[in-house]
N, CA, C and O atoms as CSV, one atom per row, in Angstrom:
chain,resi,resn,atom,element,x,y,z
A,1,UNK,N,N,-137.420,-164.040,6.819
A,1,UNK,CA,C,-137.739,-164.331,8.202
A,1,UNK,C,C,-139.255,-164.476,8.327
A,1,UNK,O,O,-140.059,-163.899,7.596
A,2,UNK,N,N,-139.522,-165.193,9.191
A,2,UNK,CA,C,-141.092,-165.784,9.552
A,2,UNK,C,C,-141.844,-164.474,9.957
A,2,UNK,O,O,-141.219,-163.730,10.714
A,3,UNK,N,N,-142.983,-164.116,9.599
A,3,UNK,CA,C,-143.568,-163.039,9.857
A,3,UNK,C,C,-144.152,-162.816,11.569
A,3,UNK,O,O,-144.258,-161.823,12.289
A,4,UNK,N,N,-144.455,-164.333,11.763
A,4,UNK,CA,C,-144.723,-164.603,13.555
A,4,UNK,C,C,-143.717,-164.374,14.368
A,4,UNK,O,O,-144.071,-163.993,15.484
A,5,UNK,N,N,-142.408,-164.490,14.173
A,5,UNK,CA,C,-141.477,-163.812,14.626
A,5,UNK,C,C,-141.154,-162.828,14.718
A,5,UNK,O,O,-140.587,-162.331,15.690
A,6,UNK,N,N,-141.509,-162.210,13.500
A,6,UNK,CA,C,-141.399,-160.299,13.700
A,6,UNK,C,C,-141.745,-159.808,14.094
A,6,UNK,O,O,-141.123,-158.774,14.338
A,7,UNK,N,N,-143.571,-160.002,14.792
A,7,UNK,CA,C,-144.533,-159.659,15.176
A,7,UNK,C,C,-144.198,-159.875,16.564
A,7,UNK,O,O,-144.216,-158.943,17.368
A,8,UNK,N,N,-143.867,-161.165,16.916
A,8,UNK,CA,C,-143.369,-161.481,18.343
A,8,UNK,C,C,-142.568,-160.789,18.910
A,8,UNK,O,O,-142.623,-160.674,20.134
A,9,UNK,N,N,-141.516,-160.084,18.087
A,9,UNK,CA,C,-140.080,-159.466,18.617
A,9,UNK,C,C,-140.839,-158.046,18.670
A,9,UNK,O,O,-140.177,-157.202,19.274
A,10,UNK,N,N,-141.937,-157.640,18.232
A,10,UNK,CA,C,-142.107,-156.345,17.816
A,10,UNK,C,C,-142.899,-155.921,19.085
A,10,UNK,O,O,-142.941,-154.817,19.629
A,11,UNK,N,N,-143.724,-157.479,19.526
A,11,UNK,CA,C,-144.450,-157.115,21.057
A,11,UNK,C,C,-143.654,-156.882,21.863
A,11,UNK,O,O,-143.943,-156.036,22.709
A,12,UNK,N,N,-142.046,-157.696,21.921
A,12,UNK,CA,C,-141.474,-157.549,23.132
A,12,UNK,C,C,-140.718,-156.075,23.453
A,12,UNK,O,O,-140.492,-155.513,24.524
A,13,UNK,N,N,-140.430,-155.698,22.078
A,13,UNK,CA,C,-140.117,-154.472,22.271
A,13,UNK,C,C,-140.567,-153.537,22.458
A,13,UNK,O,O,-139.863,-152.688,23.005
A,14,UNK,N,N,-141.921,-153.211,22.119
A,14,UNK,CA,C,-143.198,-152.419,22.438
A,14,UNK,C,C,-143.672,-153.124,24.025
A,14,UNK,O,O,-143.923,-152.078,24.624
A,15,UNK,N,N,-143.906,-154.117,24.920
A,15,UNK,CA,C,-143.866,-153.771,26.156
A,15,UNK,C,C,-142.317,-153.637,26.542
A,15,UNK,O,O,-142.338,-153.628,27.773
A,16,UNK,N,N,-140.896,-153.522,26.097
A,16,UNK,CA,C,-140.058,-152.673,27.177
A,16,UNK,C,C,-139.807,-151.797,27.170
A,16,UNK,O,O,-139.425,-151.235,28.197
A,17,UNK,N,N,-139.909,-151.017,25.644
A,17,UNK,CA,C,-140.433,-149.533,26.138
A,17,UNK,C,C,-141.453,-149.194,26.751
A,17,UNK,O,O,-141.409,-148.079,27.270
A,18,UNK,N,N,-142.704,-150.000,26.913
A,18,UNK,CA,C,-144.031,-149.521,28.350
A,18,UNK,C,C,-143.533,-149.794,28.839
A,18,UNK,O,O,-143.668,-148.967,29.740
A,19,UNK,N,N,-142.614,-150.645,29.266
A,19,UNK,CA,C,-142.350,-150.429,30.922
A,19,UNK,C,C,-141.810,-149.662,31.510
A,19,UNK,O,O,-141.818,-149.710,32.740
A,20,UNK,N,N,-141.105,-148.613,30.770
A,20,UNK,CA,C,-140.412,-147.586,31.214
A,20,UNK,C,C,-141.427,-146.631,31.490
A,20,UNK,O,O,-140.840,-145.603,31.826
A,21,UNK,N,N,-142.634,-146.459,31.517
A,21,UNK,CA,C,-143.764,-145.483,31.851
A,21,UNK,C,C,-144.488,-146.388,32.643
A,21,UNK,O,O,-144.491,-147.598,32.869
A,22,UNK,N,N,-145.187,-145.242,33.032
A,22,UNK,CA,C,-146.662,-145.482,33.840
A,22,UNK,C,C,-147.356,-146.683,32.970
A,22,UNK,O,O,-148.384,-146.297,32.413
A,23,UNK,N,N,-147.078,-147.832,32.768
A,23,UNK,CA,C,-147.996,-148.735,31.515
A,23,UNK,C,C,-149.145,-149.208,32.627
A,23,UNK,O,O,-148.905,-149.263,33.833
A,24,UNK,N,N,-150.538,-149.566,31.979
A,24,UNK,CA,C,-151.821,-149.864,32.516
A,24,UNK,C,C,-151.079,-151.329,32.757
A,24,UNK,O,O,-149.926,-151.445,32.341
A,25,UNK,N,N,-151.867,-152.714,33.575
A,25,UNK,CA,C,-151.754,-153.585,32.994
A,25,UNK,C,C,-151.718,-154.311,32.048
A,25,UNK,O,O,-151.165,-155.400,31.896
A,26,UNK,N,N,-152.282,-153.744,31.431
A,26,UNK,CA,C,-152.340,-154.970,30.387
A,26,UNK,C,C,-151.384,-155.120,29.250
A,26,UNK,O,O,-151.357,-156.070,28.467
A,27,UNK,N,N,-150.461,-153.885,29.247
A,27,UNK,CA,C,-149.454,-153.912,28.643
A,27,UNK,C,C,-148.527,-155.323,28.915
A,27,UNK,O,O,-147.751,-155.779,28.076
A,28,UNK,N,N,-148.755,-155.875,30.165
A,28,UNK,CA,C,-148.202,-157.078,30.089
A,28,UNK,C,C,-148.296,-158.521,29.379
A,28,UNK,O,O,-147.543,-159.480,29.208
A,29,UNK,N,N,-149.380,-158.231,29.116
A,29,UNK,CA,C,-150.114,-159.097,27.901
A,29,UNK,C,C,-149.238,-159.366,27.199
A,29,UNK,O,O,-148.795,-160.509,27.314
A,30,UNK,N,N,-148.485,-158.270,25.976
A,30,UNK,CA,C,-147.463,-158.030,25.170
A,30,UNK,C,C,-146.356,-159.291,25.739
A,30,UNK,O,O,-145.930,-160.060,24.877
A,31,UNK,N,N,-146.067,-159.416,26.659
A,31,UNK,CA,C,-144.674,-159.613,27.148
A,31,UNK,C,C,-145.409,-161.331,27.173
A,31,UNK,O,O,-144.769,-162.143,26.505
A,32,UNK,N,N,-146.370,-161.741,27.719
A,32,UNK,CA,C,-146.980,-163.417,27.490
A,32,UNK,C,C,-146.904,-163.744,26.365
A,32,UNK,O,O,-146.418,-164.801,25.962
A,33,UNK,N,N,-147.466,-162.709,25.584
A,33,UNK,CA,C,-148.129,-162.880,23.996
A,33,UNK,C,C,-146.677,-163.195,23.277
A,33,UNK,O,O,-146.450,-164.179,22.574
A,34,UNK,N,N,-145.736,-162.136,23.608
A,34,UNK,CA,C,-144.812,-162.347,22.345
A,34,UNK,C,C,-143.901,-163.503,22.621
A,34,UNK,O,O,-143.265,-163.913,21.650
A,35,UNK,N,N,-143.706,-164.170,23.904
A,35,UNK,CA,C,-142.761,-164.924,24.175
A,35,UNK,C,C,-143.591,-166.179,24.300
A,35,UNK,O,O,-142.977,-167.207,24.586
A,36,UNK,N,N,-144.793,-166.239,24.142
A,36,UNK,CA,C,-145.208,-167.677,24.024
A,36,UNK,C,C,-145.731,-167.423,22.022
A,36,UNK,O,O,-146.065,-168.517,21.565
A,37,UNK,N,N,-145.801,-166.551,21.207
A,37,UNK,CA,C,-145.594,-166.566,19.662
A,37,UNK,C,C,-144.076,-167.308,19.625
A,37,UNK,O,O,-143.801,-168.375,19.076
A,38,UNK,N,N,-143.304,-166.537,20.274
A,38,UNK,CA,C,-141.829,-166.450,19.769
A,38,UNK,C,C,-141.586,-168.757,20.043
A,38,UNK,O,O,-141.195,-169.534,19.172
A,39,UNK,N,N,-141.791,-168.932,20.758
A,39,UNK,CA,C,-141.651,-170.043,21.528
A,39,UNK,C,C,-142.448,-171.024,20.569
A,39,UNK,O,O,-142.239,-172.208,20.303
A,40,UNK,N,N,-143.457,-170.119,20.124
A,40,UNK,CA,C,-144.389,-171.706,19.560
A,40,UNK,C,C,-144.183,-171.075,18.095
A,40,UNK,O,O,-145.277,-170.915,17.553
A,41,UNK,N,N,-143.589,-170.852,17.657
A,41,UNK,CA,C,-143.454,-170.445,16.353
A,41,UNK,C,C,-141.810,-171.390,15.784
A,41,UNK,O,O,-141.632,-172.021,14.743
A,42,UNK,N,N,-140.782,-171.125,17.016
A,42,UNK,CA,C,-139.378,-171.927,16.452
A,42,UNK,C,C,-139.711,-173.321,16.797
A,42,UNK,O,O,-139.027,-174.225,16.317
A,43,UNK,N,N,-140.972,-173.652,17.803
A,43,UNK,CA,C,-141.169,-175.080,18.324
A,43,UNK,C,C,-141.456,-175.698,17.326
A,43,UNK,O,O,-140.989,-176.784,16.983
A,44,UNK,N,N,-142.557,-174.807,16.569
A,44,UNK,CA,C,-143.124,-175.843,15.178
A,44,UNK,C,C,-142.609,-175.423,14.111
A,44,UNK,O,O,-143.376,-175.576,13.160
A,45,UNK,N,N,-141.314,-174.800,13.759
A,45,UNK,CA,C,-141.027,-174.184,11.953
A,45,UNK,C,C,-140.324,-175.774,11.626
A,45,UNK,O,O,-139.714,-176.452,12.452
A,46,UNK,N,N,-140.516,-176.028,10.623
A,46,UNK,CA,C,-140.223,-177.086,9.905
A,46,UNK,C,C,-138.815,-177.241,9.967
A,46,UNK,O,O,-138.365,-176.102,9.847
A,47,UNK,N,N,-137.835,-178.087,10.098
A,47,UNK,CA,C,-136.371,-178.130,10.306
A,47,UNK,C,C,-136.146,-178.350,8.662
A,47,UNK,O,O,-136.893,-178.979,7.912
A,48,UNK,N,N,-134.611,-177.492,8.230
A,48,UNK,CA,C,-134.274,-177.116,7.153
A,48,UNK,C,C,-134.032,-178.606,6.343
A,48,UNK,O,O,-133.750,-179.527,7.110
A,49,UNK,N,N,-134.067,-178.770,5.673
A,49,UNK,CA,C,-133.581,-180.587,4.535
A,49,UNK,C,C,-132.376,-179.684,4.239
A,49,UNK,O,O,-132.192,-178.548,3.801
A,50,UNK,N,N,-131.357,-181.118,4.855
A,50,UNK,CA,C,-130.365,-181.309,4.160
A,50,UNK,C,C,-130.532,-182.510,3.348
A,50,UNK,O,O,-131.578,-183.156,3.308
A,51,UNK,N,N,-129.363,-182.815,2.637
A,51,UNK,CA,C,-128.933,-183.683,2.169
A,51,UNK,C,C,-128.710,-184.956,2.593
A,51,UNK,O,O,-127.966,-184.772,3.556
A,52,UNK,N,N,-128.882,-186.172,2.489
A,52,UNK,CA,C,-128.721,-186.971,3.759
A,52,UNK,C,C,-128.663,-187.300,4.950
A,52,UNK,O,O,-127.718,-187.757,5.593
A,53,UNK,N,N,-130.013,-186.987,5.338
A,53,UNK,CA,C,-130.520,-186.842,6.546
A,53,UNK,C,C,-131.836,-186.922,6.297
A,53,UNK,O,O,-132.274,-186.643,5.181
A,54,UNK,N,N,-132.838,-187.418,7.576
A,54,UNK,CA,C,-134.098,-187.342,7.202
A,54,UNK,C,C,-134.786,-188.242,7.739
A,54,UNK,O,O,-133.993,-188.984,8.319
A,55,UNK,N,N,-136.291,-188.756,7.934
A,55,UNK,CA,C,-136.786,-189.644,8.542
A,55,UNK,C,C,-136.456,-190.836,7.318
A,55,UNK,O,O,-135.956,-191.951,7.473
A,56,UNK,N,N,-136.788,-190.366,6.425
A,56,UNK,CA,C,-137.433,-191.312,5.005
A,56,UNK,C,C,-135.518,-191.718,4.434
A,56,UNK,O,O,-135.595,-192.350,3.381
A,57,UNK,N,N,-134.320,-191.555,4.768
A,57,UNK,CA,C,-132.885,-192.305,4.436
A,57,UNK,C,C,-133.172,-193.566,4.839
A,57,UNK,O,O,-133.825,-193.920,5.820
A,58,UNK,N,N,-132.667,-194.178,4.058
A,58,UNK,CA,C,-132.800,-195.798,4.542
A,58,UNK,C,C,-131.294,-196.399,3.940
A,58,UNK,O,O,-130.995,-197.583,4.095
């Protein structure tokens, strides 16, 4: 698994446990941060090669 993803999932879960407390603001940060990683990380991962398929089949 992509390491930007882990990291992403790891913010979101670290701000919803702050949110269950008194969290400062900026704990919300976490919650922008990991869902715009998470978002731009599956936007750009390279799509898997199959077998016949592809720009370059002719």
């Amino acid at each position: 698994m992509d390491p930007v993803i882990i990291l992403s999932v790891v913010m979101l879960i670290v701000w919803g446990v702050g949110t269950w407390f008194e969290a400062p603001g900026w704990i919300h940060l976490l919650l922008t941060a990991g869902v715009f990683l998470l978002i731009w990380r599956i936007a750009t991962r390279p799509a898997a090669a199959s077998p016949g398929t592809g720009r370059n089949k002719r």
